[in-house]
N, C-alpha and C positions, 0 to 999 in steps of 0.2 A: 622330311625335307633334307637336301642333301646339302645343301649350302652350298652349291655349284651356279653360277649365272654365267651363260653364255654372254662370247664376247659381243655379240651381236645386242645382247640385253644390256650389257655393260656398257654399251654406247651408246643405244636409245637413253638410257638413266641419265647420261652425261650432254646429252643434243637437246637440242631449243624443248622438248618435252618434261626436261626434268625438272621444272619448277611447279610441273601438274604432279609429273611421278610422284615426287620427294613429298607434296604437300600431305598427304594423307599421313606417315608417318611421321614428318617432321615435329621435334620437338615442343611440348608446351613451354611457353615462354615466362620465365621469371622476372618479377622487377624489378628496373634496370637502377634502383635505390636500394641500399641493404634497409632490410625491413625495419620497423621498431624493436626493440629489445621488449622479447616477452616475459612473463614472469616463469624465472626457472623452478622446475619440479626435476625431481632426483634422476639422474640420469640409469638407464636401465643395466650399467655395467660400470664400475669407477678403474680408471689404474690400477690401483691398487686391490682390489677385489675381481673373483671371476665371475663372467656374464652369466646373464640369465639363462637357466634352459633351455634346451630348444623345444622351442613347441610344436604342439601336435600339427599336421598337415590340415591345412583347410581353406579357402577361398580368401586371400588377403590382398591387399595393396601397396605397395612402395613405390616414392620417388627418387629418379636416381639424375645424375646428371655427370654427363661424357662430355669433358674438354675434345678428347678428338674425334667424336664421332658431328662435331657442330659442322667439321669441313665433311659434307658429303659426295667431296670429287676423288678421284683417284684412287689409292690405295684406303684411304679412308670410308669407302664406301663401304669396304667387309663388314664395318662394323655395326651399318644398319645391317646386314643379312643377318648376322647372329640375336638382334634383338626379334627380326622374325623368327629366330629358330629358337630360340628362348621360350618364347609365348605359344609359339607350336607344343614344344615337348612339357612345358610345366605350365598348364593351363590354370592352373589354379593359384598364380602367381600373376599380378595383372601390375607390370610395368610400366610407370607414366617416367617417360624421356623429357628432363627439364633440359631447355636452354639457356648456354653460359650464360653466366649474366653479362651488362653491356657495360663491364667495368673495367678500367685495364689493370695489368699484373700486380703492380704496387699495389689498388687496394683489392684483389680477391682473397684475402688473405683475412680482413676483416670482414666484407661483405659476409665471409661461411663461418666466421667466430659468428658473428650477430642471428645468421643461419642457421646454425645449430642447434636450435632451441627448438620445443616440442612445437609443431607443423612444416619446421623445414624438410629438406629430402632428407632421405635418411640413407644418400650415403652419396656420394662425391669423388671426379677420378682430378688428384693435382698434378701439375706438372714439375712436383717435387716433393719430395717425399719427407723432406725437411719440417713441414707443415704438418705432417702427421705426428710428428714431435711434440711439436708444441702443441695442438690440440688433444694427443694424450696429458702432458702437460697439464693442461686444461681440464683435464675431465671431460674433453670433449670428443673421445672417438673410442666404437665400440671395442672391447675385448673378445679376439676372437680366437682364445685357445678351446673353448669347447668347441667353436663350429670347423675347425683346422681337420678334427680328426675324421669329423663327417662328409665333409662334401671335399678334402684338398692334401689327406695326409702322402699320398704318393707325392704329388707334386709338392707338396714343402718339405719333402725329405730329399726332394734333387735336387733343390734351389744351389745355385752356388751360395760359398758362405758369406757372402758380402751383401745378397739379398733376404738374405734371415737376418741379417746385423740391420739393415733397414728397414725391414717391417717390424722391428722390436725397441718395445719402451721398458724400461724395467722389469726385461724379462717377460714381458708377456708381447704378444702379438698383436699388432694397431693396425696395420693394412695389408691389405693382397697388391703385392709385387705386378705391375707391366715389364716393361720394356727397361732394360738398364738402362742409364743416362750415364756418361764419363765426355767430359769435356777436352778434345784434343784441337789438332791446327788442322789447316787446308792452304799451302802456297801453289797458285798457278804456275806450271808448269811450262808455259812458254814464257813467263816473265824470268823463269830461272834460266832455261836457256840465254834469253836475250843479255843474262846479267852474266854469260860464261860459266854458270853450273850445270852439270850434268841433270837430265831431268828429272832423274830421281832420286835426286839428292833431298835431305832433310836434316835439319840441323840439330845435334845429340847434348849438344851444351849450350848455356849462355852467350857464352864468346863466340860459337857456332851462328848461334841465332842473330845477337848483335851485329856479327859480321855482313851477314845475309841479307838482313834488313838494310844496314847504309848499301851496300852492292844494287838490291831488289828499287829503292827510290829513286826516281830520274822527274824530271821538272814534268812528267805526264801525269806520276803514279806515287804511290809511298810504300813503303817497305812494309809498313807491319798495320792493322786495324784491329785493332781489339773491339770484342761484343761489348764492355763498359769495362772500364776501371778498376772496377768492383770484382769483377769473375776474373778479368787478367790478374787481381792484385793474390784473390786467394790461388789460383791455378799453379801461377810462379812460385810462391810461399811454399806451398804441399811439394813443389816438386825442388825446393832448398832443402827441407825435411822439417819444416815450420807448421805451426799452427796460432792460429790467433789467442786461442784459451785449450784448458787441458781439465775435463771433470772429474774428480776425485770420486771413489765405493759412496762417499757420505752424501754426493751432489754439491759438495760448493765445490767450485771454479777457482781457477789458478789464471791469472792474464800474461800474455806473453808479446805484450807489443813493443818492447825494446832488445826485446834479444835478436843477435846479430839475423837470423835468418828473414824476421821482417824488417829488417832496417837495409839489409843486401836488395832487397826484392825492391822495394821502392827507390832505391836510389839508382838500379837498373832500371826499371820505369823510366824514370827522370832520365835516365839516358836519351832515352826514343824521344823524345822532347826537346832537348839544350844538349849541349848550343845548336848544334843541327837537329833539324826536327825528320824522323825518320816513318810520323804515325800524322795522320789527319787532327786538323785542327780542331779544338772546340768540339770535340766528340768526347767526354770525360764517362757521360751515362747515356746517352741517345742510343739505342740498341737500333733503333728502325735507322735511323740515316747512317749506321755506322755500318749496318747489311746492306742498306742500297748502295753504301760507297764501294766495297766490296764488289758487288753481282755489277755494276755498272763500270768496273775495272778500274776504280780510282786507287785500289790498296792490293796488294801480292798478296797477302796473307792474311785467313782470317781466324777464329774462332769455330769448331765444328761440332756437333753430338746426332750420334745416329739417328736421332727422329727426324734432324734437320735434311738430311738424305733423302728421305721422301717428296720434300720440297725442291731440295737444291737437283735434282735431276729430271724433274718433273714438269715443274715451273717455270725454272732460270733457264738460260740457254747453254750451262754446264753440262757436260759428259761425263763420267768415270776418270777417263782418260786426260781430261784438262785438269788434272787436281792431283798431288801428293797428300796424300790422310796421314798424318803422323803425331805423336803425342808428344803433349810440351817438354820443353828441353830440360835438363837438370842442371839446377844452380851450383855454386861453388861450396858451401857448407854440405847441400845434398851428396854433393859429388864424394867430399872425403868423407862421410857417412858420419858425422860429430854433430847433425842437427839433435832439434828435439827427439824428434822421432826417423825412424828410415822417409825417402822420398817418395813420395804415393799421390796417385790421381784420387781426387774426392769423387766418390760414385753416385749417384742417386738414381732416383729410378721413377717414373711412372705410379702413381700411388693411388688406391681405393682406399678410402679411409668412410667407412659405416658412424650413421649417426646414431650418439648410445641414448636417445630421448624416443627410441620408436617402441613399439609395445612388444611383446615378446615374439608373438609371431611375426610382426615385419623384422623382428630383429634378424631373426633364422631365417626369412626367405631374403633379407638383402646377404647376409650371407652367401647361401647358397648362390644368388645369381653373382655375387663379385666371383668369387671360386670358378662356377663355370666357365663365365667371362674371360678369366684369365688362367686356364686351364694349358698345359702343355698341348692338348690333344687340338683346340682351339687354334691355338697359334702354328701349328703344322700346316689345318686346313687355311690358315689365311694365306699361307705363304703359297699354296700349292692354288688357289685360287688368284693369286697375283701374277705366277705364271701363266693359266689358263687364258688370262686376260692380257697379258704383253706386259704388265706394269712393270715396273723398278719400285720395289720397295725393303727397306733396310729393318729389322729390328734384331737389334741387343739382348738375346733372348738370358730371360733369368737362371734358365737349368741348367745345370752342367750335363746333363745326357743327350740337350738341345741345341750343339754350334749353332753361333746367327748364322754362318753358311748354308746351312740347311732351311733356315727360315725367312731369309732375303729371297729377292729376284732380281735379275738383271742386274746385281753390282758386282764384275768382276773382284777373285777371293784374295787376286795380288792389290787390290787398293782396300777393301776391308781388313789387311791384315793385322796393320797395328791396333784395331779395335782389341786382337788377341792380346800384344805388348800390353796395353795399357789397363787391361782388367786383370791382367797378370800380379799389379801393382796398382790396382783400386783398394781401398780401402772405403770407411767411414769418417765423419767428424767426431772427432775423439769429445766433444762437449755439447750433446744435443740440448742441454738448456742455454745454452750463452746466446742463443738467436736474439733477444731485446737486445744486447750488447753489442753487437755487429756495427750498430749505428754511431759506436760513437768511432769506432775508427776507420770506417770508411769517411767519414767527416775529416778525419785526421790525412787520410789518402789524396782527397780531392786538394784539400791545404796545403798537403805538400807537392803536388801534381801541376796546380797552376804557377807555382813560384819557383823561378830556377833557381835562388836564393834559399830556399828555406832550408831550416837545419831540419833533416828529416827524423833523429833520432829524439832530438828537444821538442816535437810536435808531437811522435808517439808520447811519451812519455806524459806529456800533459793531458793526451786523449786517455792513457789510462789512468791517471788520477781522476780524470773526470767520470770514465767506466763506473770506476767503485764510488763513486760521490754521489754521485743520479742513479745509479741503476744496482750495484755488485754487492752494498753494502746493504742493502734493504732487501734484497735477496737472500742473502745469507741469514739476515736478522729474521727471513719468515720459516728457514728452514731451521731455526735456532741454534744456528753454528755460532 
């Protein structure tokens, strides 16, 4: 099988038949409750320990389950044609396709902690690769430095280096790399006209941006719509030269929620807010009414990541050309380079993360198939298949021997350019255990967000006494620091 489908086939798939097509393949369905918690039995790989052998080749089974293979319209469709071409070339390998569960984002996260236990799938694609942290963390995801060399050593030796810092937990190897994710803007370009800026302007600083923003609002529309709080709050921060926490050689954690760089960041926040309000109302965490307000032209500017591309040109009634792509602006600590750290977009990426409770041979064949899966030679043909088909489809590719130019279609290379600027200065989160921690000050964000009053430095400051009270100090006491 060549993994070519005529366009003519590609749009039968997509017309009133595709609900007969798609059924024979469509997914088996998981239930829409995280299961009971079963009794755990040792997991087949730990952190800290290398996986089990690979075992001999023989007739096995695994379940796996694709966040974006559930949408099978568009560009998304490749990705049933490769589980046919999976099952074709490695028959002795039988693939059962579970569907996402019917949970939203907040709790997937537990739903696959409680998952993970011997009868779940044994292996899982997230839409952040953060998650693979914690489930190494956990003891909950396989070690895959023996199967790296077998089925992926080419291709994890071109990764760029930002995608080896992501697939890696103490030094060893927790998931196969997709698509990079880096969070940059998108302002309408006729709202920039209307407001007397050139259309392809984009703003390089805060004062840039704030400016933009009062100019961009008029009694129709608002200047700025953040995806939530939460992603504007850290976005801003990284690009001050901040960080929320900082993890030390030993694992414990250092907090950093009163130094100047998050205390700049949210009182810029509060800008867009008081006294004039330059951001839609009562939108603090809503991700869904904060993108309809957006696509429905209530807000200039929003939040962007190249998977979002596939939708937003696809779906929406956006073009290429109605949109400036550009990465967020740098704050004033950033600027004179005296933060904690240099100013960097936080990267993540598209994540397979294998469950380490399967037996040895499912271990090595879900191996094997995540590898394939996301294979350089794989992601060539999709893209070359996206053109055969007319699509518009955008991926972030992980390799540096791979430009996304080469693996997109139909997005002119002058509006994916800053995708370049900004993995230019992608980095990682310098503390992949502080994730339990996150909660308490984004608590502290939303506190200071609703009140134009509030003393924003007096709020961090008590969110992080409270950090180490409930969460940082019993942490450190289980690593016996």
């Amino acid at each position: 099988m060549n993994g070519t489908v005529s366009r003519r086939a590609f749009l039968r798939i997509m017309g009133v038949g595709a609900a007969a097509a798609l059924a024979a393949c469509a997914p088996k369905a998981l239930p829409t409750a995280a299961p009971a918690p079963a009794e755990e039995k040792p997991a087949a790989s730990q952190p800290t320990q290398p996986p089990a052998a690979p075992a001999s080749k023989g007739p096995v089974t695994i379940s796996v389950c694709d966040l974006v293979a559930e949408d099978a319209t568009g560009p998304g469709v490749y990705t049933r044609i490769l589980y046919e071409e999976f099952a074709e070339t490695f028959p002795e390998i039988h693939v059962e396709h579970l569907a996402y569960p019917d949970v939203g984002f907040e709790k997937r996260k537990e739903y696959w902690l409680t998952a993970y236990t011997e009868g779940g799938p044994n292996a899982v694609k997230f839409d952040t690769n953060k998650w693979a942290w914690e489930f190494a963390y956990l003891k909950k995801a396989l070690i895959l430095d023996d199967y790296i060399p077998l089925y992926f050593q080419e291709d994890w030796d071109s990764l760029v280096p930002v995608a080896q810092k992501l697939s890696m937990y103490d030094d060893h190897i927790v998931q196969i790399p997709g698509m990079i994710e880096v969070h940059g803007m998108v302002v309408r370009r006729d709202y920039l006209e209307e407001a007397g800026y050139d259309a392809n302007y984009t703003p390089k600083t805060w004062a840039d941006f704030l400016e933009m923003i009062q100019r961009l609002t008029t009694p129709e529309y608002y200047g700025f719509q953040w995806k939530t709080y939460m992603r504007a709050m850290s976005e801003f921060l990284h690009m001050n030269g901040g960080d929320f926490a900082t993890e030390n050689p030993d694992k414990t954690i250092e907090l950093h929620y009163t130094r100047d760089e998050l205390v700049e960041t949210l009182e810029m926040l509060k800008s867009c807010i008081y006294p004039e309000r330059y951001i839609q109302q009562n939108t603090l965490q809503e991700f869904m009414q904060n993108l309809n307000a957006f696509q429905q032209g209530q807000s200039a500017t929003f939040n962007m990541m190249p998977s979002w591309v596939n939708w937003l040109f696809s779906v929406t009634e956006f073009m290429p050309e109605d949109l400036n792509f550009f990465c967020y602006p740098i704050g004033p600590t950033g600027e004179a380079g005296d933060g904690l750290r240099p100013a960097y977009v936080d990267c993540g990426s598209h994540s397979w993360v294998a469950n380490p409770y399967g037996t040895p041979e499912q271990n090595d064949a879900v191996a094997h198939y995540l590898c394939w899966m996301n294979s350089k030679e794989n992601i060539k043909r999709q893209a070359q298949w996206w053109i055969d088909n007319e699509l518009k489809g955008a991926y972030a590719s992980p390799f540096a021997d791979v430009p996304w130019t080469t693996v997109s279609a139909g997005i002119p290379e002058w509006w994916g350019a800053p995708l370049e600027e900004i993995l230019a200065i992608g980095d990682v989160d310098p503390a992949p255990d502080y994730a339990p921690g996150r909660t308490y000050v984004d608590a502290a964000a939303a506190e200071i967000l609703n009140d134009e009053n509030s003393d924003v430095r007096a709020i961090l400051q008590a969110a992080e006494e409270k950090t180490k009270r409930e969460w940082l100090d019993e942490y450190h006491k289980q690593l016996g620091a």
